[in-house]
PDB file as gemmi writes it, atoms N, CA and C in Angstrom:
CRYST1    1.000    1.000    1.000  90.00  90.00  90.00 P 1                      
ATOM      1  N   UNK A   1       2.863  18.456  22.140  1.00  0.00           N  
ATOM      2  CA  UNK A   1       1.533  18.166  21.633  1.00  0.00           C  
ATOM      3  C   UNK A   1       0.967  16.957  22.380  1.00  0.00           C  
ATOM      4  N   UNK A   2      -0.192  17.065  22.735  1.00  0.00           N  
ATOM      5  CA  UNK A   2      -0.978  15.823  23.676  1.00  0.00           C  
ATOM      6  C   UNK A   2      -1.471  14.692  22.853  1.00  0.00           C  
ATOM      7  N   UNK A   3      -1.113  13.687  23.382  1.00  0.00           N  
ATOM      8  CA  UNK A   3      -1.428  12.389  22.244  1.00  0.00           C  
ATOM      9  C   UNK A   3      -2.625  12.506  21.736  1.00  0.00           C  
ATOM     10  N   UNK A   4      -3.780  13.193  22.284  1.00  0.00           N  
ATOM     11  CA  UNK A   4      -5.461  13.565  21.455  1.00  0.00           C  
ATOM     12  C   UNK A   4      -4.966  14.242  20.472  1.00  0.00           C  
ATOM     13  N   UNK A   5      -4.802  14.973  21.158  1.00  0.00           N  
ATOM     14  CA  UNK A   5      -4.311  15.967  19.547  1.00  0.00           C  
ATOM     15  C   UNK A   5      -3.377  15.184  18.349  1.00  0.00           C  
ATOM     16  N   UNK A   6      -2.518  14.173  18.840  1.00  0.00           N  
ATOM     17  CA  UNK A   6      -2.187  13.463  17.631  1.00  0.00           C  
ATOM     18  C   UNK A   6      -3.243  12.778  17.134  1.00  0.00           C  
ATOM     19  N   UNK A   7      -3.733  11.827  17.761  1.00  0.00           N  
ATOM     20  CA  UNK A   7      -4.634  10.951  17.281  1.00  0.00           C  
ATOM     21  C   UNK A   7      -5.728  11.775  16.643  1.00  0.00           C  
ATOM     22  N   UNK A   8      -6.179  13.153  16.475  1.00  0.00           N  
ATOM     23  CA  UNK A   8      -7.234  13.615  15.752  1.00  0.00           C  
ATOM     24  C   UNK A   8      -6.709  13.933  14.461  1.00  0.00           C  
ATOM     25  N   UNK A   9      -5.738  14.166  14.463  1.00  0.00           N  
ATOM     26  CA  UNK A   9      -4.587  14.767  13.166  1.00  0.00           C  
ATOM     27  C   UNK A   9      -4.486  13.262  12.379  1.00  0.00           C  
ATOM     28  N   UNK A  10      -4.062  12.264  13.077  1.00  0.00           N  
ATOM     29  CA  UNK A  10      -4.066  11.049  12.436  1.00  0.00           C  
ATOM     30  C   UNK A  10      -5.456  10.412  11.647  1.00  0.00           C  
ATOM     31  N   UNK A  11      -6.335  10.783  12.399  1.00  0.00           N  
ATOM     32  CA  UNK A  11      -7.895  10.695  12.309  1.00  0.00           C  
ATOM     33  C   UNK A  11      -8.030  11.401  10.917  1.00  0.00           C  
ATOM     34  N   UNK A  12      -7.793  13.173  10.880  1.00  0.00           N  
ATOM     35  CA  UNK A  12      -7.891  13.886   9.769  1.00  0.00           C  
ATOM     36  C   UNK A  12      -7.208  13.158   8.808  1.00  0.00           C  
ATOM     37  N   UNK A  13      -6.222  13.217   8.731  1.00  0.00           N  
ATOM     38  CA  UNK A  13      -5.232  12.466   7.907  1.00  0.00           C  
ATOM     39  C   UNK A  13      -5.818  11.232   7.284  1.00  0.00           C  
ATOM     40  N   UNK A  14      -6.357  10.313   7.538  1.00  0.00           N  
ATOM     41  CA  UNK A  14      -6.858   8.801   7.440  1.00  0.00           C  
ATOM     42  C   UNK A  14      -8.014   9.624   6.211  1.00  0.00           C  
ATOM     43  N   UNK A  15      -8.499  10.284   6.923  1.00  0.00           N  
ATOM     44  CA  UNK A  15     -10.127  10.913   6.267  1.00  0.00           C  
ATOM     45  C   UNK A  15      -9.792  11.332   5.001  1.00  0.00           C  
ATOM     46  N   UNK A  16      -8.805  12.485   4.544  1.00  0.00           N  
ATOM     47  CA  UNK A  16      -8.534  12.467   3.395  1.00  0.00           C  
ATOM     48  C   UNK A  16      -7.500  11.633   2.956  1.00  0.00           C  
ATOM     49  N   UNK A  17      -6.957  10.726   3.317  1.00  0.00           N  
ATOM     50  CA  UNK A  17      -6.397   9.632   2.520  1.00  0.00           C  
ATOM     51  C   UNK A  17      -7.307   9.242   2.306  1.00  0.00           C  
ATOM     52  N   UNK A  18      -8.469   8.660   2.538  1.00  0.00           N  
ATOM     53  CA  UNK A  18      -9.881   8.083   1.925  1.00  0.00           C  
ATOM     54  C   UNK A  18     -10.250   8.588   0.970  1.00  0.00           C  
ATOM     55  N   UNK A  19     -10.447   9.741   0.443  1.00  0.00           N  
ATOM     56  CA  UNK A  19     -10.733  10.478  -0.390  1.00  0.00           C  
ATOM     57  C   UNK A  19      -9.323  10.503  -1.650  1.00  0.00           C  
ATOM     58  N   UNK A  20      -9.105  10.272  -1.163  1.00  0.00           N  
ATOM     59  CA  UNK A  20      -7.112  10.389  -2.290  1.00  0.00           C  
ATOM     60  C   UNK A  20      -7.610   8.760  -3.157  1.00  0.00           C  
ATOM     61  N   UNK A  21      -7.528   8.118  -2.141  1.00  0.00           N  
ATOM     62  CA  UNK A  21      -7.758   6.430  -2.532  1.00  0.00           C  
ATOM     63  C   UNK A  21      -9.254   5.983  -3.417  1.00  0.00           C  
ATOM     64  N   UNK A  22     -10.320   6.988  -2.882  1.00  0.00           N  
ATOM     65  CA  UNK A  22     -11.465   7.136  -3.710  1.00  0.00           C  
ATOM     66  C   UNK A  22     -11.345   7.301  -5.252  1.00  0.00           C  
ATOM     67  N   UNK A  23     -10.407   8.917  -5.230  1.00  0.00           N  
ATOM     68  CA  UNK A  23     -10.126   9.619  -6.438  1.00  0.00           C  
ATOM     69  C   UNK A  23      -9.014   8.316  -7.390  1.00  0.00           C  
ATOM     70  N   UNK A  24      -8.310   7.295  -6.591  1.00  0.00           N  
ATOM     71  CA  UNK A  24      -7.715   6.339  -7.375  1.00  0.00           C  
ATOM     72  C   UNK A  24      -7.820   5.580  -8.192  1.00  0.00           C  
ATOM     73  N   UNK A  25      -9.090   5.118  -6.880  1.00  0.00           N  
ATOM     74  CA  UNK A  25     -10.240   3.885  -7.756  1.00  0.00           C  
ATOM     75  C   UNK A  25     -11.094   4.538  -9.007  1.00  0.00           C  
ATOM     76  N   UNK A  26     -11.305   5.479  -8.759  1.00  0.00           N  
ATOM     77  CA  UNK A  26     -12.236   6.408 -10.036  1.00  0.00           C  
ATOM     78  C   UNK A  26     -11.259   6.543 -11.180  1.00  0.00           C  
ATOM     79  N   UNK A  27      -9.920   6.367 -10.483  1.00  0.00           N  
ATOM     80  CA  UNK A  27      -8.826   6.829 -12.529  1.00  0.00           C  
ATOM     81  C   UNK A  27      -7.687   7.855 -12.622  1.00  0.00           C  
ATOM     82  N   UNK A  28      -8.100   8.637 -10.979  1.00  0.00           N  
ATOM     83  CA  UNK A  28      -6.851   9.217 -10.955  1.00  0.00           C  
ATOM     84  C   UNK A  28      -5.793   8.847 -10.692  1.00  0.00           C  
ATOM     85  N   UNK A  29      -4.949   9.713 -11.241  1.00  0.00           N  
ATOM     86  CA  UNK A  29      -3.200   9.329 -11.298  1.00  0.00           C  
ATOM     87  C   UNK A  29      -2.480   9.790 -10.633  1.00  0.00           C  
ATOM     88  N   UNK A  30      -2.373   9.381  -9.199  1.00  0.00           N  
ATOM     89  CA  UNK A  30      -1.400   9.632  -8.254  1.00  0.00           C  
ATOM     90  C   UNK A  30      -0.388   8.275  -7.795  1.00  0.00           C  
ATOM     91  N   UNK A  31       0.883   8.668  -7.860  1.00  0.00           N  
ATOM     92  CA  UNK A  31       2.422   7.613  -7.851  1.00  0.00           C  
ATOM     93  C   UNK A  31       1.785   6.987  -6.020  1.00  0.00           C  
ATOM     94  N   UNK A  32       1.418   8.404  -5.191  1.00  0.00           N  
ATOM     95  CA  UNK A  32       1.952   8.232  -4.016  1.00  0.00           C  
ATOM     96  C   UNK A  32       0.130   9.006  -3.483  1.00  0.00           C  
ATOM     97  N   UNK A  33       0.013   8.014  -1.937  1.00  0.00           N  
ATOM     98  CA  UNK A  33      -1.154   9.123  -1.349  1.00  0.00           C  
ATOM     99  C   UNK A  33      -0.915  10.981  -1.356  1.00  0.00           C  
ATOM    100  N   UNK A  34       0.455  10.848  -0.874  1.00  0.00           N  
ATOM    101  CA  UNK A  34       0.909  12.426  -0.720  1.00  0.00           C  
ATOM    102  C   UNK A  34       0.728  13.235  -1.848  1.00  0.00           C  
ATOM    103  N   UNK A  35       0.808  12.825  -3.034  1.00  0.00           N  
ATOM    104  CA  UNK A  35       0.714  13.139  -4.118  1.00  0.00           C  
ATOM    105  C   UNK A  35      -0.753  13.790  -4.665  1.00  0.00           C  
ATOM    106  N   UNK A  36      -0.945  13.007  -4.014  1.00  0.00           N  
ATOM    107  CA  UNK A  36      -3.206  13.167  -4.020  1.00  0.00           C  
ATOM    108  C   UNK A  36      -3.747  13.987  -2.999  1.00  0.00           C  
ATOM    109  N   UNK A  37      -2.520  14.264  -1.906  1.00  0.00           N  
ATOM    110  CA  UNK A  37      -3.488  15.101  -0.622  1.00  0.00           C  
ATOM    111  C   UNK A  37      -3.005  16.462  -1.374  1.00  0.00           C  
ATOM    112  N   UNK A  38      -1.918  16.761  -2.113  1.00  0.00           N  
ATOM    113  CA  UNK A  38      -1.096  17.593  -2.474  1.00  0.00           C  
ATOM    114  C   UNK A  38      -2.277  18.423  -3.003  1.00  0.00           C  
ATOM    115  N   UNK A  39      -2.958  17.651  -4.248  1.00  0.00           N  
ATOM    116  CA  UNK A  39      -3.931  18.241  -5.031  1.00  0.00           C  
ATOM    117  C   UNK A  39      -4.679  18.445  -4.354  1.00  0.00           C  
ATOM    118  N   UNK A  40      -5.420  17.719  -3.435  1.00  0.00           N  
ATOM    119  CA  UNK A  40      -6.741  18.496  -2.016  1.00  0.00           C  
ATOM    120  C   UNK A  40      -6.620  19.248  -1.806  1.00  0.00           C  
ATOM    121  N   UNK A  41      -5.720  19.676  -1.011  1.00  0.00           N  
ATOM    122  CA  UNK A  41      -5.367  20.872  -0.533  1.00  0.00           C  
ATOM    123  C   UNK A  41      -4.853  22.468  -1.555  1.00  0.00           C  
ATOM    124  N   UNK A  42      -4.564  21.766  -3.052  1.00  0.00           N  
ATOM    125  CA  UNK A  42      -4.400  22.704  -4.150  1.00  0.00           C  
ATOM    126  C   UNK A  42      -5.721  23.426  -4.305  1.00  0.00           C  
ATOM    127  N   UNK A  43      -6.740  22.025  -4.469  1.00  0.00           N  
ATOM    128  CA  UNK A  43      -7.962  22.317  -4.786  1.00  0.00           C  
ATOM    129  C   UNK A  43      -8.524  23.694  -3.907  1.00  0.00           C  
ATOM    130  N   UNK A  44      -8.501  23.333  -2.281  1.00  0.00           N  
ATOM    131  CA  UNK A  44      -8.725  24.421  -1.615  1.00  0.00           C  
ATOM    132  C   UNK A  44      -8.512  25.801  -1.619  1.00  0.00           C  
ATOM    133  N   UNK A  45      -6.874  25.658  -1.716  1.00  0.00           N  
ATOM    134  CA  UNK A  45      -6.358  27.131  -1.861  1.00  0.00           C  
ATOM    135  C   UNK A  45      -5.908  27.149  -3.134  1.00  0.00           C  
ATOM    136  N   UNK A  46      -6.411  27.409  -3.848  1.00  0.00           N  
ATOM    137  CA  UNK A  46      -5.629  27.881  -5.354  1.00  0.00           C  
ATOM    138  C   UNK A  46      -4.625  28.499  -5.592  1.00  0.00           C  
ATOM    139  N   UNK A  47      -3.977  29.369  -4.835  1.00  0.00           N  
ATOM    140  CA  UNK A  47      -2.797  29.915  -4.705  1.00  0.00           C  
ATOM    141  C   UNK A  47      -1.749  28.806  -4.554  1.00  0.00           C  
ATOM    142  N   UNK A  48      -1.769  27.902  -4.041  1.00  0.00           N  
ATOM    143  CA  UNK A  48      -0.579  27.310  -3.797  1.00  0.00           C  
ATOM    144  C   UNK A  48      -0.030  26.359  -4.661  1.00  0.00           C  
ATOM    145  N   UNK A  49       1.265  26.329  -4.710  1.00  0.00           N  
ATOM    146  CA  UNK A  49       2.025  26.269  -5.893  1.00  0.00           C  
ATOM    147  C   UNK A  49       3.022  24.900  -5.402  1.00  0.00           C  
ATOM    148  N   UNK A  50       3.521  25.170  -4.534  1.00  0.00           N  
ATOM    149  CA  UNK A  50       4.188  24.199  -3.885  1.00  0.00           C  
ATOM    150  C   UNK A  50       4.509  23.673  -2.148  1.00  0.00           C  
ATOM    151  N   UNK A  51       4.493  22.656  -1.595  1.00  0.00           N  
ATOM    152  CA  UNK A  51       4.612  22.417   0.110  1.00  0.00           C  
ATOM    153  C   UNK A  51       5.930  22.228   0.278  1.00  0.00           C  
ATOM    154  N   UNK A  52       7.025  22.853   1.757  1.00  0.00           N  
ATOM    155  CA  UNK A  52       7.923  22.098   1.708  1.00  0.00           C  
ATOM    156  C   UNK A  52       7.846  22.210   2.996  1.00  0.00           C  
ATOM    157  N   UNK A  53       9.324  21.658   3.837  1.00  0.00           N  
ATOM    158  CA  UNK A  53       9.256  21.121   5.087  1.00  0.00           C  
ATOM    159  C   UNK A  53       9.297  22.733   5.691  1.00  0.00           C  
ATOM    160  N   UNK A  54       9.639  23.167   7.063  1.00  0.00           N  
ATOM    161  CA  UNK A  54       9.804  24.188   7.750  1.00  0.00           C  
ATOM    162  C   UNK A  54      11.446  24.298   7.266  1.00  0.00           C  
ATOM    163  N   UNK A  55      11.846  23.221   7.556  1.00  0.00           N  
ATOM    164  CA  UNK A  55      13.496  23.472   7.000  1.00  0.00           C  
ATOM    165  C   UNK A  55      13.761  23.931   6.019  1.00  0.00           C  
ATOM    166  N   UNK A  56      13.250  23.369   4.804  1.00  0.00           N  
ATOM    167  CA  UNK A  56      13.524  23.441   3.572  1.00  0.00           C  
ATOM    168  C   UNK A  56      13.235  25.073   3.220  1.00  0.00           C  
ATOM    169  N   UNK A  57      12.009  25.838   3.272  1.00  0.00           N  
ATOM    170  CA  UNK A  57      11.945  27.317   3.489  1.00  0.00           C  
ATOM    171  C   UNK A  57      12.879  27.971   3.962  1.00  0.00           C  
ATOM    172  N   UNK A  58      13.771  27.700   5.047  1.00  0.00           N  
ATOM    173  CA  UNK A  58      14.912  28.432   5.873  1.00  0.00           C  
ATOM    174  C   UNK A  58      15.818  28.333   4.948  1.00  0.00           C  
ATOM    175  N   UNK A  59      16.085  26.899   4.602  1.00  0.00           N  
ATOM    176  CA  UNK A  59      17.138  27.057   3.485  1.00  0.00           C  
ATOM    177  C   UNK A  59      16.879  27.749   2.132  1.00  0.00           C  
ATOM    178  N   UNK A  60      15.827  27.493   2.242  1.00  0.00           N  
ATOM    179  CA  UNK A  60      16.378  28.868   0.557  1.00  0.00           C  
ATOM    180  C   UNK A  60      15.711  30.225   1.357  1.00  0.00           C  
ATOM    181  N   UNK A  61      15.975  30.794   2.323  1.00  0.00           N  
ATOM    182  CA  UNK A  61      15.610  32.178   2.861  1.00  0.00           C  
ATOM    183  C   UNK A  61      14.568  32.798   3.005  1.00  0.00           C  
ATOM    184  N   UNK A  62      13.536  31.675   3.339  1.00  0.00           N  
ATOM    185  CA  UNK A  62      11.962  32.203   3.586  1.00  0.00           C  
ATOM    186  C   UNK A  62      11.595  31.727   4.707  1.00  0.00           C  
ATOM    187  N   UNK A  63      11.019  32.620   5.564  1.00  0.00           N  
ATOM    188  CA  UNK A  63      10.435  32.201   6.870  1.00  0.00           C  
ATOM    189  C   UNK A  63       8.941  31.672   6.753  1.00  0.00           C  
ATOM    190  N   UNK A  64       8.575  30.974   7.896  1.00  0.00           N  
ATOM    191  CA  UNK A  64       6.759  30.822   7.839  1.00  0.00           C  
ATOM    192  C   UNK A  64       6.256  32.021   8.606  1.00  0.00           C  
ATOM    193  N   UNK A  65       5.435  32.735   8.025  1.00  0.00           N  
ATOM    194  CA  UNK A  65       4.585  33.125   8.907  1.00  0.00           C  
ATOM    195  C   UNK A  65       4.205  32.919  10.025  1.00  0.00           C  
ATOM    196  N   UNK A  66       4.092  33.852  11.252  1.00  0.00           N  
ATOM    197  CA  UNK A  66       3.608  33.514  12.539  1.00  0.00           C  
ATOM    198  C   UNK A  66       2.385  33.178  12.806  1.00  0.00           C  
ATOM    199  N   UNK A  67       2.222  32.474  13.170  1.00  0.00           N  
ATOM    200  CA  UNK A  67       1.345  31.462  13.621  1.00  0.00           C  
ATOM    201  C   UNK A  67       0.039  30.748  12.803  1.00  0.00           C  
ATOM    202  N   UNK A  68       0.673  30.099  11.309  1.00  0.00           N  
ATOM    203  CA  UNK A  68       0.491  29.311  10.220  1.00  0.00           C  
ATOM    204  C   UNK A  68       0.447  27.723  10.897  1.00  0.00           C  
ATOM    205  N   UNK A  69      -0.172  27.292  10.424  1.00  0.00           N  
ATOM    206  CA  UNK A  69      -0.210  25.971  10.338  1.00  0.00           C  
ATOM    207  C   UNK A  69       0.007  24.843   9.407  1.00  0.00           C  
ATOM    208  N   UNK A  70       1.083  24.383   9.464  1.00  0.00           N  
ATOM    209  CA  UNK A  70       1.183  23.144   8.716  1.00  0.00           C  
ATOM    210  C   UNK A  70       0.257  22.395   7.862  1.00  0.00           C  
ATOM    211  N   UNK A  71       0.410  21.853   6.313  1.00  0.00           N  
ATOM    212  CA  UNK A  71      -0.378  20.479   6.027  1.00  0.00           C  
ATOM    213  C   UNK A  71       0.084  19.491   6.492  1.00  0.00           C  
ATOM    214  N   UNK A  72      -0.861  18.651   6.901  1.00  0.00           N  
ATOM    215  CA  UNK A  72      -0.871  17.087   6.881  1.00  0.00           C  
ATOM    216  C   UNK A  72      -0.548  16.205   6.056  1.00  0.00           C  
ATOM    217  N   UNK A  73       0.714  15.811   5.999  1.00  0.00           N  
ATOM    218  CA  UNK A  73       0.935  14.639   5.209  1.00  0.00           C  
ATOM    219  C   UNK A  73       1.174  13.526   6.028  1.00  0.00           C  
ATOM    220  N   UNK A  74       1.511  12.412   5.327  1.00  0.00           N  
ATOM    221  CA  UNK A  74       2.153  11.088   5.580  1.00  0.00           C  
ATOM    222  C   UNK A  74       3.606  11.230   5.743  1.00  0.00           C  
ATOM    223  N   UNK A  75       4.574  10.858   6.584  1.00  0.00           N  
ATOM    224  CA  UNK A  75       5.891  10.905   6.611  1.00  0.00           C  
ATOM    225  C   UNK A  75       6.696   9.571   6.486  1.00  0.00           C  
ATOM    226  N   UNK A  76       8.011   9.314   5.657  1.00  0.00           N  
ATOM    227  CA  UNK A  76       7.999   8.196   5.332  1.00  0.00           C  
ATOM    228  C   UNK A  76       7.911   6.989   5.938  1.00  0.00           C  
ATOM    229  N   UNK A  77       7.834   5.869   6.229  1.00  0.00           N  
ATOM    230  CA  UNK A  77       7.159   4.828   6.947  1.00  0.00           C  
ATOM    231  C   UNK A  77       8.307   4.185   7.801  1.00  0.00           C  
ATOM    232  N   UNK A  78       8.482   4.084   8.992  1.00  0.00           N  
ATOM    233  CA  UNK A  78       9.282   3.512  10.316  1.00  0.00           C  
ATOM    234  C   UNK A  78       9.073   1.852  10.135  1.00  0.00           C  
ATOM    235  N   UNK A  79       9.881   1.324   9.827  1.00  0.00           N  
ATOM    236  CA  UNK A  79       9.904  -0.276  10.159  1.00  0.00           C  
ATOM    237  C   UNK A  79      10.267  -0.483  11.583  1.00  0.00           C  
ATOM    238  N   UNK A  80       8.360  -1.227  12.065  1.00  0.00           N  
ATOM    239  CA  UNK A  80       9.137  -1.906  13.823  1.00  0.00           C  
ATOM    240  C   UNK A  80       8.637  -2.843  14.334  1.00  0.00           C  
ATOM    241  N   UNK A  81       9.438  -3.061  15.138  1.00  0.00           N  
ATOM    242  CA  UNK A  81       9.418  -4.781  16.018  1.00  0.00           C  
ATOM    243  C   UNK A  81       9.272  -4.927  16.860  1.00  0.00           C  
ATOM    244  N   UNK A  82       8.101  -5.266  17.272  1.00  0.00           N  
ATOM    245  CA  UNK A  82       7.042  -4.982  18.367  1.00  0.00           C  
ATOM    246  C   UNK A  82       7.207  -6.632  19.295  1.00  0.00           C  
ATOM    247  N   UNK A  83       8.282  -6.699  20.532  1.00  0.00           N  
ATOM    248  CA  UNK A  83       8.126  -8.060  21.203  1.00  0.00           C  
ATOM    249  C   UNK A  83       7.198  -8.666  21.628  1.00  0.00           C  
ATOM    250  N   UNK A  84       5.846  -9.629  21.432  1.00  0.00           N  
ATOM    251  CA  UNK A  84       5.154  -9.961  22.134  1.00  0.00           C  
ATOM    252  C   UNK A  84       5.494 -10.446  23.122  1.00  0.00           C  
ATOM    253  N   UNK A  85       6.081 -11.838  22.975  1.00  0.00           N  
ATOM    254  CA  UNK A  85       6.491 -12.255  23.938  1.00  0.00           C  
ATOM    255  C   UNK A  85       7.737 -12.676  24.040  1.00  0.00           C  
ATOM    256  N   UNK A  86       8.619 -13.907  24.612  1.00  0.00           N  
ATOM    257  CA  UNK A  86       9.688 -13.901  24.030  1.00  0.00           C  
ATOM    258  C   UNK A  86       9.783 -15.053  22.674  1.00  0.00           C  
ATOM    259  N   UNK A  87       9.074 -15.580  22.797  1.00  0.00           N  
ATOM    260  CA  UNK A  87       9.333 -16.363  21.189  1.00  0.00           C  
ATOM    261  C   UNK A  87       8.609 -15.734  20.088  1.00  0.00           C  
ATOM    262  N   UNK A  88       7.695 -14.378  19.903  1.00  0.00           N  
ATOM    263  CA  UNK A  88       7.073 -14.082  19.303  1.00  0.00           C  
ATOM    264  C   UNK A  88       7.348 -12.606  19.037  1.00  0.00           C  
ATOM    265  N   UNK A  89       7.102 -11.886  17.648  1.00  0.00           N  
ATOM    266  CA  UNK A  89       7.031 -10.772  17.781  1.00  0.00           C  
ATOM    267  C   UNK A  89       6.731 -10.423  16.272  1.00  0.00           C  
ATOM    268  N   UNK A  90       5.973  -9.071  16.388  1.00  0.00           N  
ATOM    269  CA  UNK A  90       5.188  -8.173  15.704  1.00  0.00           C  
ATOM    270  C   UNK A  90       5.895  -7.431  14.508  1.00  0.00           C  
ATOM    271  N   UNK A  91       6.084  -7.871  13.208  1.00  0.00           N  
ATOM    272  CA  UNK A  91       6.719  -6.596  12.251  1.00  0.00           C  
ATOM    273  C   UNK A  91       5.627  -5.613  11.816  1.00  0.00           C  
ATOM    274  N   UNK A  92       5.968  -4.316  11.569  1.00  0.00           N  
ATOM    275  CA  UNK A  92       4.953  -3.550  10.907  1.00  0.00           C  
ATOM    276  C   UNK A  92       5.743  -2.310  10.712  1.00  0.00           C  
ATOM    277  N   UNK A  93       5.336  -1.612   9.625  1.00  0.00           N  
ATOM    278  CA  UNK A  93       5.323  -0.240   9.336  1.00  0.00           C  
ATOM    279  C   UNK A  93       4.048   0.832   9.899  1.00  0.00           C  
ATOM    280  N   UNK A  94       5.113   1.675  10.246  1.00  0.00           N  
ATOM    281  CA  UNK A  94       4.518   2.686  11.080  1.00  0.00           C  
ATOM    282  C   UNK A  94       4.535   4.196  10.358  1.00  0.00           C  
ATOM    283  N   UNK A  95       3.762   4.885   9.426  1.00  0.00           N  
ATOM    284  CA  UNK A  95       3.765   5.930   8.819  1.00  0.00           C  
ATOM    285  C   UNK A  95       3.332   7.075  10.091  1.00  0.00           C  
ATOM    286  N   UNK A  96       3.768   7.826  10.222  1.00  0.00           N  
ATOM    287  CA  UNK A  96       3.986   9.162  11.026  1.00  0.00           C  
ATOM    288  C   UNK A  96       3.252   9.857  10.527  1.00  0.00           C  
ATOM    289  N   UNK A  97       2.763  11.309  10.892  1.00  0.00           N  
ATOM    290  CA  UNK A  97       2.378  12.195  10.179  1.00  0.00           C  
ATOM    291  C   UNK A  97       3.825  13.921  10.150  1.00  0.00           C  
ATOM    292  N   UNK A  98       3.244  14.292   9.039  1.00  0.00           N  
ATOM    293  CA  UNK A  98       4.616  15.484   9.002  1.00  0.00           C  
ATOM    294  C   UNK A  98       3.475  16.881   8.769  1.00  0.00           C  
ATOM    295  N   UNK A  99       4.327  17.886   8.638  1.00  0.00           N  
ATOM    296  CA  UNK A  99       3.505  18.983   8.362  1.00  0.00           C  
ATOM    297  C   UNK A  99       4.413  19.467   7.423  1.00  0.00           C  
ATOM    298  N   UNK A 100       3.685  19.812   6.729  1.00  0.00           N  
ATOM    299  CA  UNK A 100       4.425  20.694   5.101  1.00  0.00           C  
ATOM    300  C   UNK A 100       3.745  22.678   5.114  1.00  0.00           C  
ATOM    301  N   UNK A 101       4.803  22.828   4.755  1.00  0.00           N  
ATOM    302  CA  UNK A 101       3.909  24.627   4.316  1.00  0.00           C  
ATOM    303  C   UNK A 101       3.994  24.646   3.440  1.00  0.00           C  
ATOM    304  N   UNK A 102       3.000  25.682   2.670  1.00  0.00           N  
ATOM    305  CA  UNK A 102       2.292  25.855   1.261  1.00  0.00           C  
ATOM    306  C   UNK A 102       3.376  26.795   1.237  1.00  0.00           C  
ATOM    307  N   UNK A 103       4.015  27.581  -0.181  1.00  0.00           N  
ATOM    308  CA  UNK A 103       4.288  28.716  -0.639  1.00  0.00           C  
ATOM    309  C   UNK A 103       3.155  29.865  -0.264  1.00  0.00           C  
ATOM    310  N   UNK A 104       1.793  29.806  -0.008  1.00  0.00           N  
ATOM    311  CA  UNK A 104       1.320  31.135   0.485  1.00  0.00           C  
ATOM    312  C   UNK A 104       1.154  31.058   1.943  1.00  0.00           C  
ATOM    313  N   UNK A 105       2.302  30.945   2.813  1.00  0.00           N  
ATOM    314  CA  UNK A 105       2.450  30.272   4.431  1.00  0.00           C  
ATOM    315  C   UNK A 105       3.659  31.148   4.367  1.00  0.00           C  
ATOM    316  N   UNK A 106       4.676  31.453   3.435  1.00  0.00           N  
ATOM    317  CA  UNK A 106       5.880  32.409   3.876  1.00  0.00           C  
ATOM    318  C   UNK A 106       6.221  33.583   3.535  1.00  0.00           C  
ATOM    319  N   UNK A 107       7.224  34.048   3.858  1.00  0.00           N  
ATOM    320  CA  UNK A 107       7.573  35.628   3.207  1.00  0.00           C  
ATOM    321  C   UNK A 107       9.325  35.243   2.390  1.00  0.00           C  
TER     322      UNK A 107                                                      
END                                                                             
């Protein structure tokens, strides 16, 4: 995948985390952002019931569909240490993005 193409996914991603964090401040009750994109994307497709990894489907004996596409989530957060220089340097967390499939994504 070409780093544009990450950075637009990251872009998407940011956009409805905005909207997750909106729905927060207004009163909703989400533990976690993921938790809140979960319902976005419920909202959309009504069928779907539950997301899991590509792995997690294999293991209990369901394939994805050919040529399905992943949701966008947040993946858990990378602690790193970025050298500026040599007496100096950068801590931060680095959240990734992951892709989840819906239950109406397999057989």
């Amino acid at each position: 995948m070409k780093n544009t193409d990450i950075t637009e996914k990251r872009t998407q991603l940011k956009e409805y985390s905005k909207v997750v964090k909106m729905a927060i401040t207004a009163g909703a009750e989400y533990e976690t952002i993921n938790e809140g994109l979960q319902d976005v994307y419920k909202k959309q497709v009504p069928e779907i019931k539950e997301f899991k990894t590509f792995k997690q489907w294999l293991f209990e004996g369901k394939r994805v569909k050919k040529g399905e596409k992943g949701f966008l989530f947040w993946a858990r957060p990378r602690h790193q240490v970025k050298q500026i220089d040599e007496n100096k340097t950068d801590e931060f967390d680095f959240f990734p993005i992951c892709y989840l499939f819906a239950n109406t994504q397999v057989n």
